[in-house]
C-alpha positions in Angstrom: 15.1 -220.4 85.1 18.5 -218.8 86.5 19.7 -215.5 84.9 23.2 -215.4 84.8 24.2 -211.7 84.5 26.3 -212.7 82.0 23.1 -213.0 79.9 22.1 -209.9 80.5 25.3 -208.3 79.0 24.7 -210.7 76.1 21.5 -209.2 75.6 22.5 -205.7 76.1 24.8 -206.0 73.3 24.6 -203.0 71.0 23.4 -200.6 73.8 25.4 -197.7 75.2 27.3 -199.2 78.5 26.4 -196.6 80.5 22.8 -197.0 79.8 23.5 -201.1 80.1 24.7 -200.4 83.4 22.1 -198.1 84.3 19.3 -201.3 82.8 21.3 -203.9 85.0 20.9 -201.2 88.0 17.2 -201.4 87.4 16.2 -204.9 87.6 15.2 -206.4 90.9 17.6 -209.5 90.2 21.1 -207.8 90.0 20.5 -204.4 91.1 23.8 -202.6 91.8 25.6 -205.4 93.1 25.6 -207.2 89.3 25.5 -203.2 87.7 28.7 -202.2 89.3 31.3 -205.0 88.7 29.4 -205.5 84.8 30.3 -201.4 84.3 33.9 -201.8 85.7 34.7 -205.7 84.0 32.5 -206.4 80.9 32.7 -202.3 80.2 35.9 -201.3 81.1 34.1 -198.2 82.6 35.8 -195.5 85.2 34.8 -196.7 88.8 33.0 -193.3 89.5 31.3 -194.0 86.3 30.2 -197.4 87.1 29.1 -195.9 90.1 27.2 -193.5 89.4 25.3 -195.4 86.6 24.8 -198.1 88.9 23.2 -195.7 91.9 21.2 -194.0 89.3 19.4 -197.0 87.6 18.9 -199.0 91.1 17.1 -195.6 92.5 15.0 -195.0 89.6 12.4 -198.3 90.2 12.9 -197.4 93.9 10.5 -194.1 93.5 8.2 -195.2 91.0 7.4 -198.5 94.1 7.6 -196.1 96.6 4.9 -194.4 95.5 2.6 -196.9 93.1 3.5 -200.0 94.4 0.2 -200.2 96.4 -1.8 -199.4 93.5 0.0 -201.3 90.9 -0.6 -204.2 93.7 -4.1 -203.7 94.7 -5.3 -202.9 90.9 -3.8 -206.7 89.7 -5.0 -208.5 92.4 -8.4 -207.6 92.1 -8.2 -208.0 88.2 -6.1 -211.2 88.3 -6.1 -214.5 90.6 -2.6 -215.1 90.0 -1.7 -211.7 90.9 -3.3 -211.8 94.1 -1.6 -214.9 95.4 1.9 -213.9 93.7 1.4 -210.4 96.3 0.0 -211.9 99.1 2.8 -214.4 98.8 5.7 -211.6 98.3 4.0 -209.8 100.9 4.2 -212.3 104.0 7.3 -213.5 102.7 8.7 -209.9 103.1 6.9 -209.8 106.3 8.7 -212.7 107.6 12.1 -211.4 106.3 12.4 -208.1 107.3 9.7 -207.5 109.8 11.9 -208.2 112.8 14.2 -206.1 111.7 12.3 -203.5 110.7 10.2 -203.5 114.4 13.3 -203.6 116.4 15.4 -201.0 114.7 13.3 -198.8 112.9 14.4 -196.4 110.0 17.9 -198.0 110.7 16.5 -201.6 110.3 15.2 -200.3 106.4 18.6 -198.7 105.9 20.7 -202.0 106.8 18.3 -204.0 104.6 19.0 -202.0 101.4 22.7 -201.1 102.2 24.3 -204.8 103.1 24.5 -206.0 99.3 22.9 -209.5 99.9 20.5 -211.7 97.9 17.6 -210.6 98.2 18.5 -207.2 99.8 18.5 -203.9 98.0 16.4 -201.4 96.3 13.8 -203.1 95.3 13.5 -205.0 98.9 13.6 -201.8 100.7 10.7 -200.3 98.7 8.0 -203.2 99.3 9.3 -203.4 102.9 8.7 -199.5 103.0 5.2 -199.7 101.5 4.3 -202.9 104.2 5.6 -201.1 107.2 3.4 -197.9 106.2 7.1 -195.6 106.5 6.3 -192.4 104.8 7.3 -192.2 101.6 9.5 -189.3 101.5 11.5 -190.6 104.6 11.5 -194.1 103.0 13.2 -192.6 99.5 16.0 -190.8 101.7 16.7 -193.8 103.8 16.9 -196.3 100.7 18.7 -194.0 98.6 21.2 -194.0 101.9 21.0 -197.8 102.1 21.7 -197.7 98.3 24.7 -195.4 98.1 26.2 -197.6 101.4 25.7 -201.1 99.5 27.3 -199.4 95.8 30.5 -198.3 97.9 31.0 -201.8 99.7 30.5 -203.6 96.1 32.4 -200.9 94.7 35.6 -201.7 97.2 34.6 -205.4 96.8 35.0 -205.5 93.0 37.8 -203.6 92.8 39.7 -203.8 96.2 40.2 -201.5 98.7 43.8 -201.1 98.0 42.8 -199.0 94.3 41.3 -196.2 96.7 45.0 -195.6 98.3 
C-alpha cells in the first residue's frame, strides 16, 4: 500500500493546520519534506510557520528513538517473532545504507544523512542509524536536529523558490 500525502491531508481534515503539519512532520514516511510544502500549499500557511511546525514535529519522534528505541526494539523482539525479523531486517538494511557513510565521515556522515532531504533519509533514519552506530545520545540529538534544520531550509527553498527569499 502507497500513501500518497495527499491522503494524509484528507485524513487530517478537521484538525488545526498547524498541528496537521506538525502530525505530517511526525511520521517516518513524509517527515518534513511532505510537512513543509502540505503547510505552505494545502494550508496556505506563512513559510516560517510551515517551518517551524514542520522542524518541531519531525524532532519530536527523533528524541523519544534516540533514547527508547533500543528498548522498544529489544522488548518486541523477544515478545514477538515478527518483530524480531522486521528489526533485524531494518537493522542490517540500515547497516548496509548508511554504515559506510557513517565509518568514513563520522558525526558529519549522520548529519548529511538527515539533512539531504532524500527517500529514506531524515529524522527518523538518523535516529536508528544513531542507536546502531552506539553515537551518544546527546551528541546524536544535536547533530540530527542540525541535519534536520539543513534538509527543512533546502525543502523550504525548493517548495517555494529561492527567488521569494530576495
Amino acid at each position: 500500500m502507497v500513501v500518497d500525502i495527499n491522503q494524509a491531508v484528507e485524513l487530517l481534515k478537521g484538525v488545526p493546520s498547524q498541528l496537521s503539519v506538525m502530525i505530517i512532520g511526525m511520521t517516518p514516511i513524509f517527515e518534513l519534506r511532505g510537512a513543509i510544502p502540505v503547510g505552505i500549499e494545502s494550508f496556505r500557511m506563512g513559510i516560517l510557520e510551515s517551518f517551524f511546525w514542520s522542524v518541531l514535529g519531525n524532532i519530536i519522534p527523533v528524541i523519544f528513538l534516540v533514547f527508547f528505541f533500543e528498548t522498544v526494539a529489544n522488548w518486541l523482539s523477544a515478545k514477538f517473532k515478527f518483530w524480531k525479523k522486521f528489526f533485524d531486517w531494518l537493522f542490517e538494511r540500515t547497516q548496509k545504507r548508511a554504515g559506510d557513510k557513517i565509518k568514513k565521515y563520522g558525526d558529519w556522515g549522520l548529519f548529511f544523512l538527515v539533512a539531504i532531504p532524500l527517500p529514506v533519509t531524515g529524522g527518523w533514519t538518523g535516529a536508528l542509524t544513531a542507536f546502531l552506530f552506539g553515537i551518544n545520545k546527546i551528541k546524536a540529538i544535536g547533530i540530527i536536529f542540525c541535519g534536520i534544520l539543513t534538509a527543512g531550509v533546502i525543502v523550504t527553498f525548493l517548495t517555494v523558490g529561492i527567488s521569494s527569499f530576495f
